[in-house]
Each structure stands twice: as structure tokens, then as C-alpha cells.
TORKOL-4160 file (C-alpha; in steps of 0.2 Angstrom, whole numbers, padded with zeros to 4 digits, m for minus):
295
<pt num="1" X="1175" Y="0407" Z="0601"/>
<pt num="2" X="1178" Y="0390" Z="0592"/>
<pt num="3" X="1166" Y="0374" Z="0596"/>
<pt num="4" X="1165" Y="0357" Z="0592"/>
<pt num="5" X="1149" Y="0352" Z="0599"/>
<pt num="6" X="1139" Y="0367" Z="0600"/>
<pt num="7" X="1135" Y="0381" Z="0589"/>
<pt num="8" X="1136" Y="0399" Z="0595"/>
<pt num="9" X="1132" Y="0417" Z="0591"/>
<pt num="10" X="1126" Y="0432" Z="0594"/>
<pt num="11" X="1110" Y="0442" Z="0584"/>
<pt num="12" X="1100" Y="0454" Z="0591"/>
<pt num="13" X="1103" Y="0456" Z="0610"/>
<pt num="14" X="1103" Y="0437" Z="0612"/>
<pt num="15" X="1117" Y="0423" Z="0612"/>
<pt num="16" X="1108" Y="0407" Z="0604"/>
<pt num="17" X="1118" Y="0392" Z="0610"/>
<pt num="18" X="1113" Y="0376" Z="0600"/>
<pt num="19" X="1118" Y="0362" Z="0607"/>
<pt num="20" X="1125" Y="0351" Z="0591"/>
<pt num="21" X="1128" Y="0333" Z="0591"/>
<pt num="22" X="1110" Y="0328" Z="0581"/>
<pt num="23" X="1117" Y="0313" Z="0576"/>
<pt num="24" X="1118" Y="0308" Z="0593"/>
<pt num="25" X="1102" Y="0316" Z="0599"/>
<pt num="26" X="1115" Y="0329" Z="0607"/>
<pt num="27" X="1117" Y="0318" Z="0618"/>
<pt num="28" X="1127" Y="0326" Z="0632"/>
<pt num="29" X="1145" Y="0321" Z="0632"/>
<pt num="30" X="1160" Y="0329" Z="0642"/>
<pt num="31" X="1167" Y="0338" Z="0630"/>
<pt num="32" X="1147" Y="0348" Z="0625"/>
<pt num="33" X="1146" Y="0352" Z="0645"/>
<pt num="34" X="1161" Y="0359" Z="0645"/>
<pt num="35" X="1159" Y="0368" Z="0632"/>
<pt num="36" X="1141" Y="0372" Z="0635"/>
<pt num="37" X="1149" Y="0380" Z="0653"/>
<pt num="38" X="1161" Y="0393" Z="0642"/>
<pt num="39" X="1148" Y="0398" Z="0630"/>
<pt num="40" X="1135" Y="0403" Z="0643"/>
<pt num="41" X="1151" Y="0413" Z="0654"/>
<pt num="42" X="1155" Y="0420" Z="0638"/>
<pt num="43" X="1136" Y="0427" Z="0635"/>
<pt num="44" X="1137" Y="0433" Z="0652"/>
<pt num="45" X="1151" Y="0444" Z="0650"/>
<pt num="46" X="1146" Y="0450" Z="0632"/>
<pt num="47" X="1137" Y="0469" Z="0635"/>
<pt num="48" X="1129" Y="0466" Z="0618"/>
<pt num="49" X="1119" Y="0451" Z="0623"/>
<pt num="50" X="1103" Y="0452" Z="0634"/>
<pt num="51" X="1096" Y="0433" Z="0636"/>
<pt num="52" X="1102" Y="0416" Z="0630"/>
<pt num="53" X="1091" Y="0405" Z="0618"/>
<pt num="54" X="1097" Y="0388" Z="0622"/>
<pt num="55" X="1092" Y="0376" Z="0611"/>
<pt num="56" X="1096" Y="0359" Z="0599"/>
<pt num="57" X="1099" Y="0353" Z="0582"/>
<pt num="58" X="1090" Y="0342" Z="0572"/>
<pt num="59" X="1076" Y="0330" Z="0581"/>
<pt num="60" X="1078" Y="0333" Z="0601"/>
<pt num="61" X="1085" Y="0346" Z="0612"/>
<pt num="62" X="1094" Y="0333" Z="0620"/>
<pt num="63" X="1091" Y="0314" Z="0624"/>
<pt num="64" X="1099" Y="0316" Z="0637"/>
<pt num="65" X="1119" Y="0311" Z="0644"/>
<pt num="66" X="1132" Y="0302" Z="0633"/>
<pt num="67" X="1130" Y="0284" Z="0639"/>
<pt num="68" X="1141" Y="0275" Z="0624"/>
<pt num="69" X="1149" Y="0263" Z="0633"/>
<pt num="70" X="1166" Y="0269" Z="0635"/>
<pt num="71" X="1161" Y="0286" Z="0637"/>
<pt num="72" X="1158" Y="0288" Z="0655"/>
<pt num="73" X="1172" Y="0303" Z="0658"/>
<pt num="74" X="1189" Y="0309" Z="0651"/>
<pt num="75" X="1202" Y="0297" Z="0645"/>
<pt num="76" X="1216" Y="0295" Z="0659"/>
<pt num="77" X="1231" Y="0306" Z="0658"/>
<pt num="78" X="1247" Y="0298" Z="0657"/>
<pt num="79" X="1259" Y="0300" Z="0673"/>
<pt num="80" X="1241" Y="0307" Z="0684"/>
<pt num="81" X="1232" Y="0296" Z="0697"/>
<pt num="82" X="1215" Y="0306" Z="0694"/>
<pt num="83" X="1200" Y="0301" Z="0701"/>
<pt num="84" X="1189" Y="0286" Z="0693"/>
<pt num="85" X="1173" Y="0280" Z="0698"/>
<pt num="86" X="1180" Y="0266" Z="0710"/>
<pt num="87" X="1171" Y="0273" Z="0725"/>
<pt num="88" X="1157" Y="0280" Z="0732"/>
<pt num="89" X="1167" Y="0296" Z="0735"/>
<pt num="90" X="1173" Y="0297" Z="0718"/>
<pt num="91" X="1157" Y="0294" Z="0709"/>
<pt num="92" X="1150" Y="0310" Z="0719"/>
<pt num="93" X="1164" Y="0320" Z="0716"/>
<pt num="94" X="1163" Y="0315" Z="0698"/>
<pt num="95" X="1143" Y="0319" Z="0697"/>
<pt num="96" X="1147" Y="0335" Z="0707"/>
<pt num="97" X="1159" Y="0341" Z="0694"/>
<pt num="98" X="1145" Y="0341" Z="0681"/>
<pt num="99" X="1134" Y="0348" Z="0693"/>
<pt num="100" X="1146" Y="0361" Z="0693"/>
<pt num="101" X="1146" Y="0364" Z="0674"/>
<pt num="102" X="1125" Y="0366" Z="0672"/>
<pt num="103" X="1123" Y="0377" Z="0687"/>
<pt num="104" X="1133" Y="0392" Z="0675"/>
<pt num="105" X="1113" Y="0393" Z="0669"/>
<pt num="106" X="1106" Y="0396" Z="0685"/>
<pt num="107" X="1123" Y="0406" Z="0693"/>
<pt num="108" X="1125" Y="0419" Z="0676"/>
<pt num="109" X="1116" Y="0436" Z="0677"/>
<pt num="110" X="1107" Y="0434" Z="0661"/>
<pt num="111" X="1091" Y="0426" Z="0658"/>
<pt num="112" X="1092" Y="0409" Z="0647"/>
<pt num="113" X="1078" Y="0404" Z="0639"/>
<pt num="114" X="1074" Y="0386" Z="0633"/>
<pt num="115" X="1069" Y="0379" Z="0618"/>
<pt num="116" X="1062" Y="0362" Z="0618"/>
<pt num="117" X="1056" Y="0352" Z="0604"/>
<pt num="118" X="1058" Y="0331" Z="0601"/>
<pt num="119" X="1067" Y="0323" Z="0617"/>
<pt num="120" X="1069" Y="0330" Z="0631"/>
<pt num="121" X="1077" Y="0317" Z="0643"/>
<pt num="122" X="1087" Y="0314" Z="0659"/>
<pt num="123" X="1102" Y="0327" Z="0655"/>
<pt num="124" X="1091" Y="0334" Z="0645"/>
<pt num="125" X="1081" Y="0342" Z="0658"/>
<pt num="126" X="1093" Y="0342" Z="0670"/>
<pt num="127" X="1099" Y="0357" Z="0659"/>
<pt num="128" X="1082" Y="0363" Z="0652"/>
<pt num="129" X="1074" Y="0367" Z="0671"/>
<pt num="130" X="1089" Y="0376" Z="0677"/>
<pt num="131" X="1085" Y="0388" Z="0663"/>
<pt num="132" X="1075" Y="0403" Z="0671"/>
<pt num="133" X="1062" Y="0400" Z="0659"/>
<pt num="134" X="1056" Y="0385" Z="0649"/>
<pt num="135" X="1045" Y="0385" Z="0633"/>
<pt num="136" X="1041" Y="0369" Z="0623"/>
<pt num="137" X="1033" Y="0363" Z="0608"/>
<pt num="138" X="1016" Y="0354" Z="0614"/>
<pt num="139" X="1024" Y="0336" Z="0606"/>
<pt num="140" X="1039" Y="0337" Z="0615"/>
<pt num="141" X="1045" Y="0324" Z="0626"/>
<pt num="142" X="1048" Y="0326" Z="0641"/>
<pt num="143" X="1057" Y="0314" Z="0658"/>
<pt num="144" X="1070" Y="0304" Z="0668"/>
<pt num="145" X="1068" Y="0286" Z="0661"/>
<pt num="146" X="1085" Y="0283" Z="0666"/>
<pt num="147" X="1076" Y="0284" Z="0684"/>
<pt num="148" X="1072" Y="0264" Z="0681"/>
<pt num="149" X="1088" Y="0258" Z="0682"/>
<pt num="150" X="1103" Y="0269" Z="0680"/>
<pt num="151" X="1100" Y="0280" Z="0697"/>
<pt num="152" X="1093" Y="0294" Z="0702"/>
<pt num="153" X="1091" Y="0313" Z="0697"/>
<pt num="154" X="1106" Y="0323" Z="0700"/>
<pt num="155" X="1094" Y="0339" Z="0696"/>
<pt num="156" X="1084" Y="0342" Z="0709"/>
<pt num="157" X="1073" Y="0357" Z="0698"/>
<pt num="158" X="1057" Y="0346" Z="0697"/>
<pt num="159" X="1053" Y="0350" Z="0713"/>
<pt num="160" X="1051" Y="0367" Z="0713"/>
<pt num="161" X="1043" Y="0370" Z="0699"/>
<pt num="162" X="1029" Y="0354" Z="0698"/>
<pt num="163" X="1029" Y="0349" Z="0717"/>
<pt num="164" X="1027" Y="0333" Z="0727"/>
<pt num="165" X="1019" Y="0322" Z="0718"/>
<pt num="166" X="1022" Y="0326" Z="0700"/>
<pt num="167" X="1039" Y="0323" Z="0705"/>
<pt num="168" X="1037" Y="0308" Z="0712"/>
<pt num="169" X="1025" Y="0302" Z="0698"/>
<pt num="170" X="1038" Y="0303" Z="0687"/>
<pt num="171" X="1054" Y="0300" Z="0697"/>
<pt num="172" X="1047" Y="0284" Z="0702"/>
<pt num="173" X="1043" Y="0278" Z="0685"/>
<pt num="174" X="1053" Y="0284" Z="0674"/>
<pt num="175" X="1038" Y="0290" Z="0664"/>
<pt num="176" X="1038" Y="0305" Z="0653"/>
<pt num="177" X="1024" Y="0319" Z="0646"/>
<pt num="178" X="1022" Y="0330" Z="0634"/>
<pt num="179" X="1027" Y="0346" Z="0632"/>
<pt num="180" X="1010" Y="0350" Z="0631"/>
<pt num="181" X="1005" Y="0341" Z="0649"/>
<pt num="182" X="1023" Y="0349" Z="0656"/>
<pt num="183" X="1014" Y="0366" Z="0654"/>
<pt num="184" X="0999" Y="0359" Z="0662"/>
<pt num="185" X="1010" Y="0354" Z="0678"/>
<pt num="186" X="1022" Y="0371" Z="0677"/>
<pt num="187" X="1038" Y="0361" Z="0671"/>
<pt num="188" X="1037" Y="0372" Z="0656"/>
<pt num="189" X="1029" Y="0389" Z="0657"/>
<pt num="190" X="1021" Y="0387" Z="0641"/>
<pt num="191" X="1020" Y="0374" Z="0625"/>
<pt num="192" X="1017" Y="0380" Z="0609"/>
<pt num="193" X="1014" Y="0370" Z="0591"/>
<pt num="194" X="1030" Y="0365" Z="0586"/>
<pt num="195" X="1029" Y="0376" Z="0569"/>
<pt num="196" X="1029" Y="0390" Z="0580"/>
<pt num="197" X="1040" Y="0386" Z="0594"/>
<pt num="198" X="1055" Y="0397" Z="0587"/>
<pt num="199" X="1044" Y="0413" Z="0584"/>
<pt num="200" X="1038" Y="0411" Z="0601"/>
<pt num="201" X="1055" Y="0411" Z="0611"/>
<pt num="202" X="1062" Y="0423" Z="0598"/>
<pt num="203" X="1045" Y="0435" Z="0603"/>
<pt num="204" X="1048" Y="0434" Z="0622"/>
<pt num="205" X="1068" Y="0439" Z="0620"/>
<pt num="206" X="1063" Y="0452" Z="0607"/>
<pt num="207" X="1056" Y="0459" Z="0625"/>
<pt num="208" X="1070" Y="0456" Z="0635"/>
<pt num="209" X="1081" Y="0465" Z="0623"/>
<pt num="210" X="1072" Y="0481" Z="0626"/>
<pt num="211" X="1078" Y="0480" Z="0646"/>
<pt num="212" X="1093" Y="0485" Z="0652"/>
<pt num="213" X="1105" Y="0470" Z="0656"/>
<pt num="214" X="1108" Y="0476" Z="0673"/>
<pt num="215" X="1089" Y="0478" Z="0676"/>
<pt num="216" X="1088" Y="0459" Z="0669"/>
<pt num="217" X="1102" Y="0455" Z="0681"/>
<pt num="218" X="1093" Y="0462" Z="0697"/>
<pt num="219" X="1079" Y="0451" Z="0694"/>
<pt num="220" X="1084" Y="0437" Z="0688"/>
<pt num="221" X="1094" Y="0436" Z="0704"/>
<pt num="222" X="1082" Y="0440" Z="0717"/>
<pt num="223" X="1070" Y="0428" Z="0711"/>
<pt num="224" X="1084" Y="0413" Z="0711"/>
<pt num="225" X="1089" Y="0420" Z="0729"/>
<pt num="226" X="1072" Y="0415" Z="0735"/>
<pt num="227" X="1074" Y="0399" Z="0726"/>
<pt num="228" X="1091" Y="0397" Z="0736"/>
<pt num="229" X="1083" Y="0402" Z="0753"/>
<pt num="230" X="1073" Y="0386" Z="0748"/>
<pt num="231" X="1084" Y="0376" Z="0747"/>
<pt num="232" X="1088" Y="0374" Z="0729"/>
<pt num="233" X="1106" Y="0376" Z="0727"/>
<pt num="234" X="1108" Y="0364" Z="0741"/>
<pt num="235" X="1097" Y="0352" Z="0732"/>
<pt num="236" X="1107" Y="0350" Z="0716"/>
<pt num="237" X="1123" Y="0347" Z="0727"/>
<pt num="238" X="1112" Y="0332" Z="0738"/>
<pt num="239" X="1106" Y="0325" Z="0722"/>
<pt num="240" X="1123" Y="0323" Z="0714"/>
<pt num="241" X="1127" Y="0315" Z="0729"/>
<pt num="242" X="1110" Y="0304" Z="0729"/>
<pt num="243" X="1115" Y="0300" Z="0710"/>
<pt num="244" X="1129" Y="0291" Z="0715"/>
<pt num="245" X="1122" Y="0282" Z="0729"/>
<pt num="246" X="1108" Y="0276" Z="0719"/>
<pt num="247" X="1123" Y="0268" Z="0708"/>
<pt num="248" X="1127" Y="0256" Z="0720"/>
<pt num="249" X="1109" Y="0248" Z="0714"/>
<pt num="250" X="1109" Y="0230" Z="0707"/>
<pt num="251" X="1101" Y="0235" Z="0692"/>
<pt num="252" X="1116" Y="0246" Z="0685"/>
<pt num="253" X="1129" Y="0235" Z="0683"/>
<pt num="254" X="1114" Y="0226" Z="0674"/>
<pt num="255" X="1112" Y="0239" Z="0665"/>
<pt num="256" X="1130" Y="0241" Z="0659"/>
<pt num="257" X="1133" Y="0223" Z="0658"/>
<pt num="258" X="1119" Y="0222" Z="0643"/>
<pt num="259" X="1125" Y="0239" Z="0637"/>
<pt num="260" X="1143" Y="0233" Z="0633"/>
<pt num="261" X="1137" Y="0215" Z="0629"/>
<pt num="262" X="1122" Y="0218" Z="0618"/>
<pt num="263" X="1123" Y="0236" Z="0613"/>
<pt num="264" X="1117" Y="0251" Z="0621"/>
<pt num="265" X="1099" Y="0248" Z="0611"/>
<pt num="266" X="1095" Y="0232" Z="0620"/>
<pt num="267" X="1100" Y="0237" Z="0633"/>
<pt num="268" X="1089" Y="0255" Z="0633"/>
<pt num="269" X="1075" Y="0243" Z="0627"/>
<pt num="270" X="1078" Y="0229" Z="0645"/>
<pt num="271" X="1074" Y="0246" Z="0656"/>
<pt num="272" X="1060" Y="0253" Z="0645"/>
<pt num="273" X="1050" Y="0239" Z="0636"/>
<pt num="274" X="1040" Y="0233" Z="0649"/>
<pt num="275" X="1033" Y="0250" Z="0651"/>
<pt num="276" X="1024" Y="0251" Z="0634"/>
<pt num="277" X="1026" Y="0270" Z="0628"/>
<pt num="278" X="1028" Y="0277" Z="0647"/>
<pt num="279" X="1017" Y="0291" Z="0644"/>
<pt num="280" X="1011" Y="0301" Z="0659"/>
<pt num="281" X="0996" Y="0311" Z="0655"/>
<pt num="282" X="0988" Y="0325" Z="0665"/>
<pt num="283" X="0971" Y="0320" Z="0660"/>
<pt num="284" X="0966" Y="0302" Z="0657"/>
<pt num="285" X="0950" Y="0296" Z="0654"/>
<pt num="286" X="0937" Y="0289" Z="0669"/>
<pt num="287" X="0932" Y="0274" Z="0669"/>
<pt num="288" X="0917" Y="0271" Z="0682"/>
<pt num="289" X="0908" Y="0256" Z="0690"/>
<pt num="290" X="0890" Y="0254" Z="0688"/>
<pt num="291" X="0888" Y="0263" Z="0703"/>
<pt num="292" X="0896" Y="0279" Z="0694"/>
<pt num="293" X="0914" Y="0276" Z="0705"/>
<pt num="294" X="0931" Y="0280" Z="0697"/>
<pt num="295" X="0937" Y="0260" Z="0695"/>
């Protein structure tokens, strides 16, 4: 199959989809979910391939969706009324469509394994903690800054894999952490220098190869069954929906207003600056009154 955005292939028993924008961060766009969707259908049907390495080029994973101004969906076809994003009910049909394109990781038989190094951001994650299993390099970066003013999270994995209140802590600041204090958390099951990311991810398929495809297939499944009867399928459709309620918050026409006016930069830096490096870290020093209480 021919791509434009990502790169694919097969080696091994395994299907490494590289998700290939660098110059953009692989920034998600329309055109690489789309295309992500097919690659991942196409692993699935391929007897030869066991699991799926998903990973990106150059300094991220990703940084999260395409948010050029200009590039908030397909260009309009002549002689169709399609939908837009003129209402509440086509903005949700709209983030329930992408919806629809990243649920392929967790829907497919196959084990995919994620491969995070640099940013891992908003869209990024949104796609990285579908996967069925998430390792990271300990100096990755990972979070939902667009949280601050751009809505909410239309992936609603975070829950179920760091709990309550991590997923508050970081919904409700937009703050990020390492890959090193996501293992700490379980939003990555393990982080790993980044010199030895690769041979870590290649090491755990070189396993998974050795099982049979339907065997993976039957547990992959029933696991992600007991994640369904929790509600987690019906969580990703609720928080598409959420998404595009959150939109109808002051602060994102702001937001755009500065991004189209002033450039998506100072724009990024009117949501961010004000939060210094917007680290959240597992373990931060005490400090203690004279009395020995944590101040």
C-alpha cells in the first residue's frame, strides 16, 4: 500500500507503522488518521504479521492534532452540502468520526505496541493509550495541554489506566510528565532510556511472534471486553461528545482568534506561558514547617 504520511511495512511477524510528518512533529492531520485507519485494517488482515509497532519519525511520536489554521477538516466538495462545524451537532459528529478512525487500535485482533519518544501530546496520546500496550522512553513527554483552552479530551483511556485523580491532575491543567513518571502512574507500562527504546519494543514483539495470531486475537479481545463492560467504548463516544461541548468555551474562539491573527506560536504560547514548563511530577520534594508539616 502507498502512503503519504505514514511509512509501512512488514519485517518479522510485525507491521511497523511510522507515523511520518517530522517536520510537523507528525502532527495529526486528516489525511495521516485516515490513513493510519487503513494501515492498521491492513496489518489485521495480513496472516504474516503478529503485532503492530506504532511509532514516529524524527523528534516526537506526535504532538499532537493538526491545528494549522485552516486545517480543521476536508476542503468542501463542490455541489455537496456536508457537514461543517456550525453547530453543536456537527462538531460531535465531526470529533466522532475521528473517534471512529483511532478506535481501529483498540477494535483490530492484533496487538499494537506503542513506541513513544520526544512529545507525546493531545492526539498524541489519544492514539498512543488505545494501543494495548505502551512503552516509552524515560524523557518523553507526555499530556493534554490543549486541555487549557482548546476543550476537552475526546479519549477517555486515562481513566482506566492511571485513575481518578491522576486524570484529573492532568485534565485539569493541562500539565504533562515524563515518560518516566507515566510508568510510575501506569499510563505507560514501562520507560526505558531513550537509546534503548527501540530494542525494548522490538524485544517484546520478538515474543509475540512466536504466538499464534489467533491465540493473540483471543486475548487481546477478552481483555478489551472487560474494558468494554466498564465502560470504555462508551467513554470514547461521550468524550467526543464532551469535546465539542467544551468548544463552546470563551477561550477557543480566543484561542483561534490569536492563532489566525498572530500565528499559531503565539497563540500556543497565550495557553501555555503562564504555566512555566507545566511539569507534573510523581515525586516532588517536601518541604516542612518547623514543626516537621508538609507546607
Amino acid at each position: 500500500m502507498n502512503f503519504e504520511t505514514i511509512i509501512y511495512e512488514v519485517e518479522k511477524g510485525r507491521a511497523r507503522i511510522t507515523l511520518n510528518r517530522p517536520e510537523k512533529l507528525n502532527a495529526l492531520s486528516v489525511e495521516l488518521q485516515e490513513e493510519l485507519n487503513q494501515a492498521l485494517w491492513e496489518a489485521d488482515n495480513d496472516n504474516d504479521v503478529h503485532a503492530v509497532i506504532l511509532r514516529g519519525a524524527g523528534r516526537a511520536f506526535s504532538a499532537g492534532y493538526d491545528i494549522t489554521p485552516g486545517r480543521r477538516g476536508p476542503a468542501p466538495v463542490e455541489g455537496k452540502n456536508y457537514r461543517g462545524r456550525s453547530s453543536f451537532d456537527d462538531d460531535a459528529w465531526q470529533m466522532e468520526k475521528a473517534m471512529r478512525l483511532r478506535m481501529a487500535i483498540f477494535d483490530m485482533h492484533k496487538p499494537v505496541i506503542a513506541q513513544v519518544h520526544g512529545y507525546c501530546l493531545a492526539g498524541g496520546t489519544d492514539v498512543a493509550l488505545l494501543c494495548d500496550i505502551v512503552i516509552a522512553a524515560e524523557d518523553a513527554v507526555m499530556g493534554f495541554p490543549a486541555a487549557r483552552a482548546m476543550g476537552s479530551l475526546p479519549n477517555q483511556m486515562w481513566l482506566y489506566h492511571v485513575g481518578p485523580q491522576w486524570t484529573k491532575r492532568l485534565f485539569l491543567t493541562g500539565d504533562t510528565i515524563s515518560g518516566a513518571d507515566a510508568a510510575k502512574i501506569g499510563a505507560v507500562l514501562k520507560a526505558v532510556p531513550a537509546d534503548l527504546l527501540e530494542k525494548e519494543v522490538e524485544g517484546l514483539v520478538d515474543r509475540m511472534a512466536m504466538i499464534d495470531t489467533d491465540l493473540l486475537a483471543a486475548n487481546k479481545r477478552v481483555v478489551n471486553i472487560g474494558l468494554e463492560l466498564m465502560g470504555a467504548r462508551t467513554m470514547q463516544r461521550i468524550g467526543a461528545e464532551n469535546d465539542a461541548r467544551a468548544h463552546l468555551s470563551p477561550a477557543i474562539p480566543e484561542f483561534r482568534r490569536r492563532s489566525q491573527e498572530e500565528g499559531l506560536k503565539a497563540a500556543l504560547n497565550w495557553r501555555d506561558g503562564k504555566f512555566g514548563d507545566g511539569r507534573a511530577r510523581v515525586s516532588e520534594p517536601e518541604i516542612r514547617d518547623e514543626r516537621g508539616f508538609v507546607k
